[in-house]
C-alpha positions as CSV (number, residue, x, y, z in Angstrom):
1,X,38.9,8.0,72.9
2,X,41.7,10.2,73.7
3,X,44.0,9.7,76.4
4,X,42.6,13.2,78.0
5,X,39.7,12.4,77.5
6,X,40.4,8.9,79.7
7,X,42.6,10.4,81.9
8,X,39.2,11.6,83.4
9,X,38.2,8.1,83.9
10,X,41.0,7.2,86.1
11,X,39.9,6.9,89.9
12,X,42.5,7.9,92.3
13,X,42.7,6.6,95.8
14,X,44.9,5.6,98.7
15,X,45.1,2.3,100.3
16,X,47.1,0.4,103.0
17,X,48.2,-3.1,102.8
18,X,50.3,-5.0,106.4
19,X,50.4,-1.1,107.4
20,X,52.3,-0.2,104.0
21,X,50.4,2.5,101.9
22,X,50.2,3.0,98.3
23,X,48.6,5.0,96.0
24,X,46.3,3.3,93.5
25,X,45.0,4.3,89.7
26,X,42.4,2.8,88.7
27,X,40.6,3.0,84.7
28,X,37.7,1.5,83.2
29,X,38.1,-2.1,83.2
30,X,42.0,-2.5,83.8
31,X,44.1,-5.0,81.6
32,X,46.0,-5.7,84.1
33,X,48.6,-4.1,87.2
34,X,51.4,-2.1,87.0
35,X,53.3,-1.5,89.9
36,X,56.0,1.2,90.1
37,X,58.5,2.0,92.0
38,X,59.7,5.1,93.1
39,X,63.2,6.2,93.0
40,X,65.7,7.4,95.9
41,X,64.5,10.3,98.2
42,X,61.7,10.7,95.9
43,X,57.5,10.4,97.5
44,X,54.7,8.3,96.2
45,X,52.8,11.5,95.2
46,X,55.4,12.5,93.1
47,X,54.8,9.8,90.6
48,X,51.7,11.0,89.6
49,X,52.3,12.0,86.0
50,X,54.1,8.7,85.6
51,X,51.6,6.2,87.2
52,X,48.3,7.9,85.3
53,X,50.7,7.8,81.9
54,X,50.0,3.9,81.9
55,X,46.8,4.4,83.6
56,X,45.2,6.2,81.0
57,X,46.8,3.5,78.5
58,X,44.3,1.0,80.8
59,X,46.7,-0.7,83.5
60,X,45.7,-0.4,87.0
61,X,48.2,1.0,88.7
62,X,50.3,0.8,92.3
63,X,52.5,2.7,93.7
64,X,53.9,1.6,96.8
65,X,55.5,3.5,99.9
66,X,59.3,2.4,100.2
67,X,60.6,2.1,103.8
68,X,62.8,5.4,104.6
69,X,60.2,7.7,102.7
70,X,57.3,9.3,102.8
71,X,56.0,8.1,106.5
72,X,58.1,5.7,106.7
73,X,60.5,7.6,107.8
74,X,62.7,10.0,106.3
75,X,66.6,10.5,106.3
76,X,69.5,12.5,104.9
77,X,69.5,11.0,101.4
78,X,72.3,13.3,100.1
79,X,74.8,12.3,103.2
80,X,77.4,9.4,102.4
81,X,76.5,7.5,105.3
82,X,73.0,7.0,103.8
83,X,74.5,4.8,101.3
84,X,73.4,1.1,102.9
85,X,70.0,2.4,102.9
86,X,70.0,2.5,99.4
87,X,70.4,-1.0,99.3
88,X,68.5,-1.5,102.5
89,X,65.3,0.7,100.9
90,X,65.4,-1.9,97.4
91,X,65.8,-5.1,99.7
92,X,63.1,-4.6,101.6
93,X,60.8,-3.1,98.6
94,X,62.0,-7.0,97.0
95,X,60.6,-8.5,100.3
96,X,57.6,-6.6,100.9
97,X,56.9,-7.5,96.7
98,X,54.3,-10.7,97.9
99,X,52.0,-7.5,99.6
100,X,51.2,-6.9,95.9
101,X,51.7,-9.7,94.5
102,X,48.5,-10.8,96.8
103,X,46.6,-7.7,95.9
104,X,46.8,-8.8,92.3
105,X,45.6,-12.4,92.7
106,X,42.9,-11.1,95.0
107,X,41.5,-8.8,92.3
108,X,41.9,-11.7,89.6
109,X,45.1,-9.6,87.5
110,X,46.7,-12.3,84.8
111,X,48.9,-10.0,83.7
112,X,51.3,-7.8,86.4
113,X,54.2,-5.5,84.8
114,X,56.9,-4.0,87.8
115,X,58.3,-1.2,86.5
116,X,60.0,2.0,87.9
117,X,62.6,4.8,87.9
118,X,66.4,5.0,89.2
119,X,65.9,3.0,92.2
120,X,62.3,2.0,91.5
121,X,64.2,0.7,88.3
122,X,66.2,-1.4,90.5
123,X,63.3,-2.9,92.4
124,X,61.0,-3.9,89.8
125,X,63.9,-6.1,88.4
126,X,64.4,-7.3,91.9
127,X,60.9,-7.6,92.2
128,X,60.4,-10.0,88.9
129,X,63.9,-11.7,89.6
130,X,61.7,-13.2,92.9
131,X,58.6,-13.2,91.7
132,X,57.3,-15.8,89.3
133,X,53.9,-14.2,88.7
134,X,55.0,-10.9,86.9
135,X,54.8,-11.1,83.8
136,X,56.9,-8.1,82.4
137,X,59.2,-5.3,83.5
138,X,59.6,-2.0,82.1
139,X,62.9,-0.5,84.2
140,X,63.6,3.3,83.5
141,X,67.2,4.3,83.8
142,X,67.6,1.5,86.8
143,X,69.9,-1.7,87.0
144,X,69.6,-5.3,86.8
145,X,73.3,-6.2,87.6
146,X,73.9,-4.5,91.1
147,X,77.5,-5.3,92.4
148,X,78.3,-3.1,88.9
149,X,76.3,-0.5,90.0
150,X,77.6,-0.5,93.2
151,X,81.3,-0.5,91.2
152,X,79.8,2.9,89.2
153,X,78.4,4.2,92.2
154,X,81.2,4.6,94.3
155,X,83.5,5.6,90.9
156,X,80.8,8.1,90.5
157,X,81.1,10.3,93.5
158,X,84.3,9.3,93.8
159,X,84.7,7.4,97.0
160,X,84.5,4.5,98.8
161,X,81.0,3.4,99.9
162,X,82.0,-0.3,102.4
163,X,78.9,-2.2,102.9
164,X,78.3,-4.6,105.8
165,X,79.2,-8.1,104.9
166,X,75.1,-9.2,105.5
167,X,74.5,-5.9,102.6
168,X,77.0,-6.9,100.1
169,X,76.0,-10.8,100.2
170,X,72.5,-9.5,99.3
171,X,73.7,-7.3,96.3
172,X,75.6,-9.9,95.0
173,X,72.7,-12.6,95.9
174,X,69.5,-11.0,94.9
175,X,71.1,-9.1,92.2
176,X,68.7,-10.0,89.1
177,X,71.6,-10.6,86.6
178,X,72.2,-13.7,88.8
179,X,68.6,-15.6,88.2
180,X,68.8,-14.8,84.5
181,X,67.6,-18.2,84.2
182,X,64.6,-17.5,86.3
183,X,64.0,-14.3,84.0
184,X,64.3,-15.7,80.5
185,X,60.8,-16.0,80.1
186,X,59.5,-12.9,80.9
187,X,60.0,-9.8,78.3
188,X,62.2,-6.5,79.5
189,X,61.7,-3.1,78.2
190,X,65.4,-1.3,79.7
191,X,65.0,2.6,78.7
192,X,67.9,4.7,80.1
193,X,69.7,7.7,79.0
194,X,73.2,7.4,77.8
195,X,73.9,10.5,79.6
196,X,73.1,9.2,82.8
197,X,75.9,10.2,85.2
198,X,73.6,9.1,88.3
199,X,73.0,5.4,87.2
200,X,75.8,4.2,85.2
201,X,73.9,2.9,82.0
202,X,76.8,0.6,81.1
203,X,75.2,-2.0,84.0
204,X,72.3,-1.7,82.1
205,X,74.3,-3.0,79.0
206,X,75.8,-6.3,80.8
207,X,72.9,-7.1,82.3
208,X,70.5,-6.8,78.9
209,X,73.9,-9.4,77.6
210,X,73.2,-11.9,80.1
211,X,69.4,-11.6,79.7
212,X,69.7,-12.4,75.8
213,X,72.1,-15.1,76.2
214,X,70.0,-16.7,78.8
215,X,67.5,-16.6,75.8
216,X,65.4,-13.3,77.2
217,X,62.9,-11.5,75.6
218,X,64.8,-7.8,76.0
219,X,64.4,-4.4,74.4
220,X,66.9,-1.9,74.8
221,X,66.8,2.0,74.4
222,X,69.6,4.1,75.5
223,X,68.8,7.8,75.0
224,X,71.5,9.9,73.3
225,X,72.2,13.4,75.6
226,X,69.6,12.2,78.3
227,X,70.3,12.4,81.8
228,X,68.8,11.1,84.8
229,X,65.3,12.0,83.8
230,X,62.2,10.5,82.9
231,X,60.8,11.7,80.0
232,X,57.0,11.7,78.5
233,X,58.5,9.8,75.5
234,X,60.0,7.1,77.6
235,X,56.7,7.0,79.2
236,X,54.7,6.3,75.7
237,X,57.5,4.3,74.4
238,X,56.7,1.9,77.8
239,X,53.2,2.0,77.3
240,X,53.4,1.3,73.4
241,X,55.9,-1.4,74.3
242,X,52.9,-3.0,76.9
243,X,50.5,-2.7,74.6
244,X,52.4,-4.8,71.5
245,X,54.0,-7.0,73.9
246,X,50.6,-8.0,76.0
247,X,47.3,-8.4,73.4
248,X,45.7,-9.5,76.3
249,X,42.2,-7.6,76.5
250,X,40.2,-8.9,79.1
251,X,40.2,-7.5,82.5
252,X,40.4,-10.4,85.1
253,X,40.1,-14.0,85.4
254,X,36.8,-15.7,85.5
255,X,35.4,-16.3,89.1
């Protein structure tokens, strides 16, 4: 069957979990949940395209709300002063990961893949750094080492960006290149563009290093002239990736 053909088959609905919404893909019998994250200043309707991309390839799909968008409240993402709720908006998506976590055993899901863009990149390596029941990540132009990125950020825009002490502990504690040991068994899929001038792809680079010597499972595509930008090949590449990496066929546990 062709994807646009099964990309008919894909019911679309909205749900609320402990008052946080989401937006959920569902196909014909599911192989398991993907849950992806949306970047900085970006809305969960937005991610339509992506979310139905590894919906039609037969993952259900969530994609969650993150605190300071959509109505959750929305700020000035473009002013400097923003800059701690960058951090602040991927903590809490970390934290508020056992919501989904508890959706998936509820519905019976062996298999659950984070994955996400830019920041939504950053949280579903967060998320699986945390989590012991996902079994895959698929991270698209994000970062798994994130006092580097916080390095490239401020070298980037070329300025100083002082976090509060309680804000810097947690980059430097929760960042995922610091539980490699904790990750080695789970399989990465890191696809960024080498052009990226918004997330420095070079933390992307140290942290796939520390994942392989740890013993990882990790794939690594860097993108030759590609910016910060999701593309539909990324998106098959990821889904491909899923599909070699899980066999897994069934939908859900036995009750």
């Amino acid at each position: 069957m062709s994807k646009q053909a099964r990309a008919f088959m894909v019911n679309i609905s909205a749900i609320t979990r402990q008052g946080i919404d989401a937006i959920r893909y569902t196909p014909v019998n599911p192989r398991g949940l993907v849950i992806w994250y949306h970047g900085w200043s970006s809305k969960m309707a937005g991610q339509e395209l992506r979310a139905l991309a590894f919906a039609n390839a037969g993952w259900e799909v969530i994609v969650p709300a993150a605190i300071y968008h959509d109505n959750r409240g929305e700020i000035d993402y473009e002013d400097p002063k923003s800059y701690p709720y960058f951090w602040k908006t991927l903590f809490q998506n970390v934290r508020e990961s056992d919501i989904w976590m508890d959706y998936a055993r509820e519905n019976g899901y062996k298999l659950i893949v984070s994955s996400g863009h830019s920041m939504g990149g950053f949280s579903a390596l967060g998320v699986a750094a945390q989590q012991k029941a996902v079994s895959g990540v698929v991270a698209i132009n994000g970062s798994g080492h994130w006092p580097l990125s916080h390095l490239f950020f401020q070298a980037r825009f070329g300025q100083m960006y002082p976090l509060a002490a309680e804000i810097h502990k947690d980059v430097e504690e929760m960042s995922p290149h610091m539980h490699a040991q904790a990750l080695k068994k789970k399989p990465f899929y890191l696809i960024h563009g080498a052009a990226d001038n918004s997330v420095d792809p070079r933390a992307d680079v140290e942290f796939a290093t520390i994942l392989q010597d740890a013993g990882a499972d990790v794939k690594t595509e860097f993108i030759d002239n590609l910016g910060h930008f999701v593309t539909t090949g990324m998106l098959v590449s990821a889904t491909d990736w899923l599909g070699n990496r899980f066999l897994y066929t069934g939908k859900k546990e036995e009750r």
